[in-house]
Residue frames relative to the residue before (quaternion, step in Angstrom):
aa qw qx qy qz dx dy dz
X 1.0000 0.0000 0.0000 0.0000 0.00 0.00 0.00
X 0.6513 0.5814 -0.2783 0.4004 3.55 1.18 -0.62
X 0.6235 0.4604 -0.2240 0.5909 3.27 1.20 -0.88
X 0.6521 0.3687 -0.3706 0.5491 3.66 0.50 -0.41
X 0.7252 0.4136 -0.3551 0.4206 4.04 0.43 0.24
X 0.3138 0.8056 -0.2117 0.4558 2.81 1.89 -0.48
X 0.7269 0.4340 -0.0299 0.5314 2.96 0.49 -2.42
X 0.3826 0.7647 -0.3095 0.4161 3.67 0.83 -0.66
X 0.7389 0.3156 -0.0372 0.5942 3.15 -0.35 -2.45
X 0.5018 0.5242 -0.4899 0.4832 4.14 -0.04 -0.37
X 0.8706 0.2462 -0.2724 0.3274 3.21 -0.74 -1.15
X 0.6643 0.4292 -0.4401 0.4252 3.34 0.86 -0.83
X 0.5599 0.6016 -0.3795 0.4248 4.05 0.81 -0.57
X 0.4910 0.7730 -0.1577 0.3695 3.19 1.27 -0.42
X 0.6610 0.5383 0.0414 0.5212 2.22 0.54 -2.48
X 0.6668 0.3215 -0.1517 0.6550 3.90 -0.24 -1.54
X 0.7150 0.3084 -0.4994 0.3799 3.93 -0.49 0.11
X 0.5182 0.3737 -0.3943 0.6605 4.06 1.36 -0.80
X 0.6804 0.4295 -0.4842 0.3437 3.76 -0.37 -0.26
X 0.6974 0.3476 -0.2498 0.5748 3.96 0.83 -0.82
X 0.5365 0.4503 -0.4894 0.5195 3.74 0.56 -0.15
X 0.6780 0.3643 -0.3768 0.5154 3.94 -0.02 -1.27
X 0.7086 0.3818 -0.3791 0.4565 4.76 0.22 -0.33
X 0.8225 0.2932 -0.2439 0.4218 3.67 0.68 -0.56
X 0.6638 -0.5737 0.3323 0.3462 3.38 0.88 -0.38
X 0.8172 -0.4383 0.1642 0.3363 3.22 -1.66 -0.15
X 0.4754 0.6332 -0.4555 0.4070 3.57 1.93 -0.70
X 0.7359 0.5396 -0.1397 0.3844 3.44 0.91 -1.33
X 0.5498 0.4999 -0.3414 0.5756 3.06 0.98 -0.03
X 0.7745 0.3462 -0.2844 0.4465 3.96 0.87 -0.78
X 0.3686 0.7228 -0.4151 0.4116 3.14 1.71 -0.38
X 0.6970 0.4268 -0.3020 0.4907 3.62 0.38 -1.78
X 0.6848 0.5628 -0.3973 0.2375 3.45 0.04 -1.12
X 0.6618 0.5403 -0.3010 0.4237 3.20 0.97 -1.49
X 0.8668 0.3263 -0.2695 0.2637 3.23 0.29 -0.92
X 0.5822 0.5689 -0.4465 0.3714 2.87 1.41 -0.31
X 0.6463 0.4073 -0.4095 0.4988 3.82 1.17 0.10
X 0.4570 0.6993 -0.4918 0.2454 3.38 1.05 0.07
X 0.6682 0.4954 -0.4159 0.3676 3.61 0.99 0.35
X 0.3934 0.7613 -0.2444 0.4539 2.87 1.92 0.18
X 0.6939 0.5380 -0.0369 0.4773 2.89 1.01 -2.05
X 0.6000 0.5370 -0.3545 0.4754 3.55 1.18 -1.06
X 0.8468 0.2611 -0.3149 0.3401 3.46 0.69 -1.03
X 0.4571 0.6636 -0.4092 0.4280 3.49 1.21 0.38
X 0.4269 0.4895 -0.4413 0.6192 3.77 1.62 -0.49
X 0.6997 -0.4340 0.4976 0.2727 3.75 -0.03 -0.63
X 0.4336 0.8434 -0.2381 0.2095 3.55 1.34 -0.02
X 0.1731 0.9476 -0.2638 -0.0499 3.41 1.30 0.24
X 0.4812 -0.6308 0.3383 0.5061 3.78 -0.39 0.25
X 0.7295 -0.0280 -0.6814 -0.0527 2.40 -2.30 0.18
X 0.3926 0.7009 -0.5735 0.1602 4.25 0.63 0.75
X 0.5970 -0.5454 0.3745 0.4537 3.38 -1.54 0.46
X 0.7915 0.3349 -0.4307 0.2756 3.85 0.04 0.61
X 0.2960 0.5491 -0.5665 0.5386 3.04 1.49 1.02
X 0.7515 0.5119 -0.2192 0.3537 3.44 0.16 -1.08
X 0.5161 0.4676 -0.3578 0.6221 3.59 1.51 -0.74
X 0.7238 0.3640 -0.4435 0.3834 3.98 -0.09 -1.12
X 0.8362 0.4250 -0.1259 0.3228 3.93 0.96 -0.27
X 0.3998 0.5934 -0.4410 0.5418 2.77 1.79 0.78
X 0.5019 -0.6608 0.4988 0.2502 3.27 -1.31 0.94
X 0.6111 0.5444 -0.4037 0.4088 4.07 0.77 -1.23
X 0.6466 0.6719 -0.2648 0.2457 3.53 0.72 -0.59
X 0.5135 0.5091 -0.1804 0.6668 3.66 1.66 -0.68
X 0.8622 0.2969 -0.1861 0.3658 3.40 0.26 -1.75
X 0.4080 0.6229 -0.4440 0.4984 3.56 1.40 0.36
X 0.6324 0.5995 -0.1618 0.4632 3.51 1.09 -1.05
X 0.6770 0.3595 -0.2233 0.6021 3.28 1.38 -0.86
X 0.6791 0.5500 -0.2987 0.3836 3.66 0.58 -0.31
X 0.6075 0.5979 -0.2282 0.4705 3.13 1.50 -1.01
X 0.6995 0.4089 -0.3251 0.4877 3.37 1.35 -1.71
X 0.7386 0.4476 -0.3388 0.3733 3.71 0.47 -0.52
X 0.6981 0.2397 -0.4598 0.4938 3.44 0.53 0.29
X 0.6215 0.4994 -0.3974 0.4544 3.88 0.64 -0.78
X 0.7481 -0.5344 0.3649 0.1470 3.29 -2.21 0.26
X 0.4131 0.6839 -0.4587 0.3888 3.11 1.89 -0.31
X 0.0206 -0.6078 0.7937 0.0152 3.86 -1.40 0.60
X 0.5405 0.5807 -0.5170 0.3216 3.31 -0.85 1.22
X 0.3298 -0.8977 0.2868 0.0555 3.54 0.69 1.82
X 0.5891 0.5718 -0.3481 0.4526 3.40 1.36 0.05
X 0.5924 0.6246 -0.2870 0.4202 3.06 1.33 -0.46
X 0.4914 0.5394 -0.2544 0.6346 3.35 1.51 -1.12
X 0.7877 0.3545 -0.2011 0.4619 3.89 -0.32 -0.80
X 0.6530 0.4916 -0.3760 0.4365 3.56 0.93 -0.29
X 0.5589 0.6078 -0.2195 0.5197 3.16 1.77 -0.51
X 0.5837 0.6151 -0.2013 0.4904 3.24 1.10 -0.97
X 0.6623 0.5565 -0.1720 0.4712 3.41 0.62 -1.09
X 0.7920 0.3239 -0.2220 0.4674 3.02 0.67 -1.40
X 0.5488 0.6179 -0.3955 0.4008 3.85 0.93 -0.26
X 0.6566 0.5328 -0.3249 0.4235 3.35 1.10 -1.59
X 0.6122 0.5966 -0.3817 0.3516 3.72 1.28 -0.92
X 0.4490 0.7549 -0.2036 0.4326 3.32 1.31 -1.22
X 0.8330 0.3840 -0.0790 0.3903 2.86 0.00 -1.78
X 0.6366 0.5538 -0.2706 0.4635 3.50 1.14 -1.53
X 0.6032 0.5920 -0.2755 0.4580 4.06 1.40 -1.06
X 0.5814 0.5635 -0.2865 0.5122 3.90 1.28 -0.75
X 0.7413 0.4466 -0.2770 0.4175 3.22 0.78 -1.26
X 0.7147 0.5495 -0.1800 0.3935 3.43 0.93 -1.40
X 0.6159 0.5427 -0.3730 0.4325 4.01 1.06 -1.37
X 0.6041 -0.5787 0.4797 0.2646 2.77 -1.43 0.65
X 0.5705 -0.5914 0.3911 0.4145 4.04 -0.38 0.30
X 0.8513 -0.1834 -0.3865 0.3037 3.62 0.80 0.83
X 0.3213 0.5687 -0.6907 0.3102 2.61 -0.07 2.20
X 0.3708 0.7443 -0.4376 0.3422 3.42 1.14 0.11
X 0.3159 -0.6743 0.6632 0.0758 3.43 -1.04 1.49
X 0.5546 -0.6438 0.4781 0.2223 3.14 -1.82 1.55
């Protein structure tokens, strides 16, 4: 059931990241991308588990702080929002996919 809510929160993150990429443009559009490989990138710098920046690129509060902040705070600057986006959907898309124990709390 977890993985299937999982899958859920993905598509819509998705969804609302194509939906702000196609209104703001092209910055936003590279914004998502990047980050959403940026767990990719992290381990291609050499990042490996069990260190604290594995664990930071794979924690969920971390993005959605980012989104909370940009929507209630003063910052206007839509990549930032979508870079967030990206990186959740990655998040989110890893819950759904891992097998059941490799899945991060």
């Amino acid at each position: 059931m977890r993985k299937i809510g999982w899958g859920v929160v993905a598509l819509f993150l998705a969804a609302f990241a194509v939906f702000e990429s196609v209104k703001y443009g092209v910055p936003t559009t590279v914004a998502a991308l990047a980050f959403f490989a940026l767990i990719d990138l992290s381990r291609l710098a050499g990042v490996r588990p069990p260190g604290a920046l594995y664990q930071a690129v794979h924690r969920v509060w971390i993005p959605l702080v980012v989104l909370v902040g940009y929507s209630f705070g003063p910052i206007v600057w839509p990549p930032l929002f979508t870079a967030a986006l990206g990186w959740l959907t990655r998040i989110a898309l890893e819950r759904t996919l891992a097998p059941q124990s490799r899945r991060l709390a």
